[in-house]
N, C-alpha and C positions, 0 to 999 in steps of 0.2 A: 501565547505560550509563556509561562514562566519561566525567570527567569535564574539560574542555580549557582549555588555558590558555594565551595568546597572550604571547611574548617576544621582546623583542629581543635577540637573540643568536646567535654561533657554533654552528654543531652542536657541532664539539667540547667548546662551553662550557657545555654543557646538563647538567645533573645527572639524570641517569636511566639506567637497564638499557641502552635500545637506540636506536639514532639511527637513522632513513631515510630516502632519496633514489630517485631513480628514474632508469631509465635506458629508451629507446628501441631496439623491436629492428628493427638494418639488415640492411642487404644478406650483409654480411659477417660483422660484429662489431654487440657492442651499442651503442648511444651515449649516452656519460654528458652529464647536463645540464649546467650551467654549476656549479651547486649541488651536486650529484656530485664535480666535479671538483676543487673547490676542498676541499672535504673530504678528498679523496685525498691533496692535498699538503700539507693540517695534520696527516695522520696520518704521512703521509712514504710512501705506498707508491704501486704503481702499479696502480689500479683495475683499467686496461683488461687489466694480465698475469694480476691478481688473478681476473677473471670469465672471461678465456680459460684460465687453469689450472681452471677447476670448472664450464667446458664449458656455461657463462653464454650464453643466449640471448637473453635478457628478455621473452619472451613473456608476455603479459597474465598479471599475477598472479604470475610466477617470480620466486623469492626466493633471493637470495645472500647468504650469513651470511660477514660479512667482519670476523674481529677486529680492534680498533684498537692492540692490542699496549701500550695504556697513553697512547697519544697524544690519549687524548680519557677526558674525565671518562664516557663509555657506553664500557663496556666491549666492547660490540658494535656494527656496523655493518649494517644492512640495505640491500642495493640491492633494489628491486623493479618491476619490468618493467610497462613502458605497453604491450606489443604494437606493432604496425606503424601503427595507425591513434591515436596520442595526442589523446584528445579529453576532455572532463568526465566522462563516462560508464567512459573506461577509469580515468582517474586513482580515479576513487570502487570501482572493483572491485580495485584494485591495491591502495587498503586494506585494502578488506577483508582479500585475502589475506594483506597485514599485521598484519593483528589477529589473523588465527587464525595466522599462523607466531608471533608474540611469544608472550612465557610468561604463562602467566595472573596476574595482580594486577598484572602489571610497569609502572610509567611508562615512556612511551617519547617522542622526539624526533621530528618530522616536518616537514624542510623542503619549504614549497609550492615545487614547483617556478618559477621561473621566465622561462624557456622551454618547448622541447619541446612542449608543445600550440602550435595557431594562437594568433595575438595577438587573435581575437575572443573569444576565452575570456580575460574581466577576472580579475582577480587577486581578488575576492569571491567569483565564480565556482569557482575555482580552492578558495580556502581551502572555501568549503560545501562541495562535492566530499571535498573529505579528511575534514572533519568528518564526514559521512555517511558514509564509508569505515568509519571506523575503528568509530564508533556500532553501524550494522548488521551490521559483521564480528566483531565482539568481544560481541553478541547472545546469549544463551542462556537458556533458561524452565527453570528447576529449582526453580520453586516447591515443589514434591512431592518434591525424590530428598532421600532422609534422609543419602545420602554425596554430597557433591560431586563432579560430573563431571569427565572429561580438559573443561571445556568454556573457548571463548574469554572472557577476560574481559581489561580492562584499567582500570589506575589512574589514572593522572594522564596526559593526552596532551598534551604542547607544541607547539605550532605556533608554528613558524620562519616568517618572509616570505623566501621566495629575491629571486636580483637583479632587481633593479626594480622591486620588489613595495612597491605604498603600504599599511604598519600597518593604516590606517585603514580599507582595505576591504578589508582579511586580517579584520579586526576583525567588520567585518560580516558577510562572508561563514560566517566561525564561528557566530554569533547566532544565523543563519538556518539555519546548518546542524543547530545544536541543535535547535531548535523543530521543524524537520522530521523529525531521528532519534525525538525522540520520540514524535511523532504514530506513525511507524511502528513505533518498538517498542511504544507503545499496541496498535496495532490486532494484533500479534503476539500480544502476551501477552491478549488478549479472544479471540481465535481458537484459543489454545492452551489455554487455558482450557478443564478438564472440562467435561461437561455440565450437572449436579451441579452447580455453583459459578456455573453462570450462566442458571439460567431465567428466564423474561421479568420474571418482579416483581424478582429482585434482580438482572438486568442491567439492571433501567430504573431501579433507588435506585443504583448504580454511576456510570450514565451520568448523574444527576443529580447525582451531587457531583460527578466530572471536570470538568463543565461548566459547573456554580457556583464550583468554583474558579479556572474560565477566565475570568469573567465575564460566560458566557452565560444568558441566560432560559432556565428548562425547565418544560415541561409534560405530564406523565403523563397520558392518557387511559388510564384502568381500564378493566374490564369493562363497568362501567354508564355509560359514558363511550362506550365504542366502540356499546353497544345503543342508545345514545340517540344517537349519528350514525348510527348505520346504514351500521355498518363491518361487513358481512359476512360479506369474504375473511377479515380477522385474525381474526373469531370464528369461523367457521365452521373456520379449520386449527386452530385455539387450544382447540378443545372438548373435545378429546380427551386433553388433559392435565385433571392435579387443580391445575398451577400455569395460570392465566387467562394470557390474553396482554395484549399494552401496546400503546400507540402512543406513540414518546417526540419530543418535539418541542420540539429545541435552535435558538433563534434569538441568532445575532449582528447587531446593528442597531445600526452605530457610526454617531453622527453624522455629518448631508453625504451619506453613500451615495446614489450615484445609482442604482444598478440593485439589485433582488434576483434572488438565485439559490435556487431549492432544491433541494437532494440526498436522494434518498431511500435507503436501504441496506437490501436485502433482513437480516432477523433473526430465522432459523429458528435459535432454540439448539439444538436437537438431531430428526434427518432420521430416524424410522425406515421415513418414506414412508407411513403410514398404514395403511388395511385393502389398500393395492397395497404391499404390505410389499417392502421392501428384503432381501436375503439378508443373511448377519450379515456378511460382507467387504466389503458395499455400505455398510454402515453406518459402517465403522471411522476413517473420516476424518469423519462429519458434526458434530460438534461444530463442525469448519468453517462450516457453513452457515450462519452469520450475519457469515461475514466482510464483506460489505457494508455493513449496518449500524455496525461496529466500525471499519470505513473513513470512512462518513458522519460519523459523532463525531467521532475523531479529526481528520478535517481541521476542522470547524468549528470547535472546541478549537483548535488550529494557527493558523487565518486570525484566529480571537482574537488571541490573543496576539501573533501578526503584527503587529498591527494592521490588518489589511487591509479599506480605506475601502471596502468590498461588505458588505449585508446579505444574512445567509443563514441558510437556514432547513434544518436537517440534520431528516428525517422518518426512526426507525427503526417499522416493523414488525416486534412481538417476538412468537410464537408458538413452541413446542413441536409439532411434526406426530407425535403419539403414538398409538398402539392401546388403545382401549379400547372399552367399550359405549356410550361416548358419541362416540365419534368420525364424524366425515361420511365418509362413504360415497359410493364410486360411485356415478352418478346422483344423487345432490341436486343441487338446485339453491340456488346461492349470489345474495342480492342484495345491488352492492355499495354503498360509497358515489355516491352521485348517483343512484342506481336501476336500474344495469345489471346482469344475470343475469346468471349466468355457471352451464351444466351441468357438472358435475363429471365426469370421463371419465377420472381419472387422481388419485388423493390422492396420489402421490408424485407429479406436478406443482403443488406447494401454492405454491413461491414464486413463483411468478405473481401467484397470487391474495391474497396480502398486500400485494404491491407495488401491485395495483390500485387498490387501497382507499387507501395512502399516496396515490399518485400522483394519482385525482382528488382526495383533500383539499387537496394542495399545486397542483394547478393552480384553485382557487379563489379563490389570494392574486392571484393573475394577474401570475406571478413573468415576470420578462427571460428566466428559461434554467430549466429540469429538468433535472437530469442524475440518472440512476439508476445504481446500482451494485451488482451482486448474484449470488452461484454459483447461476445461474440453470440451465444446461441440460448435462448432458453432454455433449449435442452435442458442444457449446465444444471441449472436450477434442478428442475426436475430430477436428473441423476445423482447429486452431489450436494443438494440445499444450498444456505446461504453460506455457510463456513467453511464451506474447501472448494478448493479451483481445480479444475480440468487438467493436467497436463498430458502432452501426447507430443512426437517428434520423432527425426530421423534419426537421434543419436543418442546408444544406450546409456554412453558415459556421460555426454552432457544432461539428459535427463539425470542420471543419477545424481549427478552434480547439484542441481538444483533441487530434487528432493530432500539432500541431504541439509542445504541451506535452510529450506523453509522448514525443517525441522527443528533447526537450533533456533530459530527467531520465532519458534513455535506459531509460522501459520499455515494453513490447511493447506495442502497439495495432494491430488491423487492422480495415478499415472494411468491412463486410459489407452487400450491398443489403435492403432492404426492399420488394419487388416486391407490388403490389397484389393481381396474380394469385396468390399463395398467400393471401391472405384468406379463399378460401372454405374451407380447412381447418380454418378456425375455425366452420363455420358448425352450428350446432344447430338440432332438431328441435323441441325445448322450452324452449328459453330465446336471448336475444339470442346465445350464443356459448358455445363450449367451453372446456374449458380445457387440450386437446390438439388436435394436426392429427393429418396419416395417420401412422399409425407413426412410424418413425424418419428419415421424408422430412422437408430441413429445419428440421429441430428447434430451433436456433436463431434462425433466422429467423423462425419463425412463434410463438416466445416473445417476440420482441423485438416484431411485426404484435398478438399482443395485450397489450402493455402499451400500445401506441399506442392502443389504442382506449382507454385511460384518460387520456388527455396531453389533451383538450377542445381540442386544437390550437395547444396554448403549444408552444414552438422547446425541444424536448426530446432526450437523449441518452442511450443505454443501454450500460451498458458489464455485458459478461458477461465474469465472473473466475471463474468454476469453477473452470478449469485452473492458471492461474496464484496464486488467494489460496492455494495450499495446496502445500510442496515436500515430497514423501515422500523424498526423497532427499539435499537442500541442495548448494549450487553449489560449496562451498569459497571464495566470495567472498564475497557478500554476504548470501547466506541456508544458514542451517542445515536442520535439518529442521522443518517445522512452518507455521507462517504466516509468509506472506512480508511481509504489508503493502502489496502490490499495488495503486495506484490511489492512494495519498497523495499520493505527491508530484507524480504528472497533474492531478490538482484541486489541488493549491495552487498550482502553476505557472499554471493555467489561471485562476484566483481571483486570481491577481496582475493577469490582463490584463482583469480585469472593474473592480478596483476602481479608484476616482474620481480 
């Protein structure tokens, strides 16, 4: 991640490779900001002929390589395009594509704009926006390549306050803008991460030093830990690995807090779906599968260091769903924490039944909110593609709540019902409930209908990221290929309106 540094000064006066500004696309022509403009006539040229000779749009993300012929200590010039609709959300993708147009290691120059957004987007606002930009766009996982990639990277990032912009909450808004790139490129690089490199005992000694060095509490439930609660689901998906599974449980509890929250994150390190075996093309993204859990850390790690006056209680469930002679099997039955059965009708529907287990333990503390987070169902996909998550839960206000959030940090949430009447698809012959409905009727829905019978009726919320924690493809803005970080910065927005 690069690394940002707030000054006062001229674009032209900034000592780096490349200076950028942004422009708005009109009716006719683009429209440069106020900050734009003023750069154009220290360099002495005229922008507006300059983007009309190179056929300059400024569509979300488009980027125009404008030299400054010596008139400015950056030898180059970026304009880069807000699209038609300028809000937080476009300014933070217009970075990114910032970051992957600049040359890798380069320092580069970024006046906040401002204007061009509404005036309800503050100027903190504004700067976390670019901070984020540039963070998530200049992203790259090459832990592993023994040659350096073409990949994004950048050095030193300067952040300018354009006109009327007060330092001081240019200042802040960068802070928080760090604090949240990082959570996200955490949970990237724990998603991207081999299998190999993170089964459940050394992703739960991982997530204990992250967390210790956040100044949260952690506490590892082993094997003989989960046997002796009578934690079923995580052991029973967990048996069929030689590496045991975990239950990791990060609590932030800053003085004053009035309300607790807990998050729970689905943490299957690696899917081969059990004795209902996945095909080897099914399996080649699952290293994925514990993006949830990698998200749950992550933000509580973040709201630390936030500071944020809400105690919260991150619950990972870490398992391996492996094939062996000891793995569970179709038809067993599973009994979870608090005593509820559960028949088995599917081992490749295993993150269910981890989450189960998480989720009545954390409704014990008799927390204000649940919120779950987990690449729960393919369904997802299929209903919702890769760019919006599933939501569904017991509570209108806290859904609302969290729609509202992942709205301003502009990522995908859609609210999906939970109707009574599929209930009975859960229902079993030999034990309290299954751990599938019919076929492929539903299938999110009635994933989401049985985590609810784990919630003992605390104001809970399930967010399914299948589609979205994982881009095979990457946007050219803010995500490469790999893990996207999906859901970070919805819980800390959301965590901002809890705390005291």
């Amino acid at each position: 991640m690069p690394t940002f540094a707030f000054r006062k000064q001229a674009p032209e006066a900034a000592v780096v490779a490349t200076v950028v500004v942004f422009a708005v696309k009109g009716e006719d022509q683009p429209e440069l900001g106020t900050d734009a403009q003023a750069l154009g006539r220290a360099l002495d040229v005229n922008l507006d002929s300059e983007l009309e000779a190179l056929h300059y749009d400024a569509k979300l993300g488009a980027v125009a390589r404008i030299p400054t012929r010596g008139k400015a200590k950056a030898p180059l010039a970026l304009v880069v395009g807000l699209g038609s609709t300028p809000d937080a959300g476009a300014l933070r993708k217009a970075c990114g594509a910032a970051a992957r147009a600049a040359s890798k290691d380069e320092d580069l120059a970024v006046v906040v704009p401002g204007d061009l957004l509404s005036d309800d987007v503050g100027a903190a606002a504004r700067a976390q926006a670019v901070t984020e930009g540039f963070a998530l766009g200049s992203y790259a996982f090459t832990t592993y390549r023994t040659k350096a990639p073409e990949a994004p990277g950048l050095g030193e990032v300067v952040v300018l306050a354009g006109e009327g912009l007060k330092p001081a909450e240019i200042k802040n808004g960068i802070s928080a803008g760090e604090v949240t790139s990082e959570a996200v490129c955490l949970t990237r690089d724990l998603v991207n991460e081999p299998p190999a490199g993170k089964r459940p005992p050394a992703f739960a000694e991982h997530a204990r030093q992250l967390a210790k060095d956040a100044g949260c509490k952690v506490t590892i439930h082993d094997e003989k830990a989960l046997i002796a609660g009578g934690f079923g689901g995580i052991l029973g998906v967990g048996q069929g690995s030689d590496e045991p599974p975990r239950l990791v449980e990060v609590s932030h509890a800053p003085r004053g807090a009035n309300r607790h929250v807990v998050l729970v994150g689905k943490g299957i390190t690696f899917d081969t779906g059990g004795v209902s075996l996945k095909p080897t093309s099914g399996m080649a993204t699952m290293k994925m599968d514990m993006a949830g859990a990698a998200t749950a850390l992550a933000t509580v790690i973040a709201a630390a260091r936030l500071g944020l006056k809400v105690k919260i209680t991150a619950l990972l469930p870490l398992a391996e769903n492996m094939v062996s002679g000891d793995a569970y099997r179709v038809s067993d039955v599973l009994t979870h924490r608090g005593g509820k059965t559960v028949e088995v009708m599917n081992t490749d529907a295993e993150g269910r039944l981890v989450m189960a287990d998480a989720l009545a333990y954390g409704a014990e503390s008799e927390p204000h909110a649940m919120v779950d987070i987990a690449t729960l169902t393919g369904a997802q996909l299929v209903a919702l593609g890769g760019k919006i998550a599933g939501l569904m839960g017991s509570d209108d206000e806290l859904l609302a709540a969290l729609e509202q959030a992942a709205d301003q940090v502009d990522e995908g949430l859609w609210r999906l019902p939970l109707p009574e009447q599929y209930r009975e698809h859960l229902d079993s012959d030999v034990a309290d409930l299954k751990n599938t409905g019919k076929g492929r009727e539903a299938g999110t829905i009635v994933a989401g209908l049985f985590l609810k019978e784990f919630t003992a009726g605390r104001s809970w919320a399930h967010l399914d990221i299948a589609g979205p924690a994982y881009d095979e493809k990457g946007d050219g803005k803010l995500e490469g290929k790999g893990g996207t970080g999906m859901g970070v910065r919805t819980l800390l927005r959301w965590l901002e309106t809890q705390a005291a």
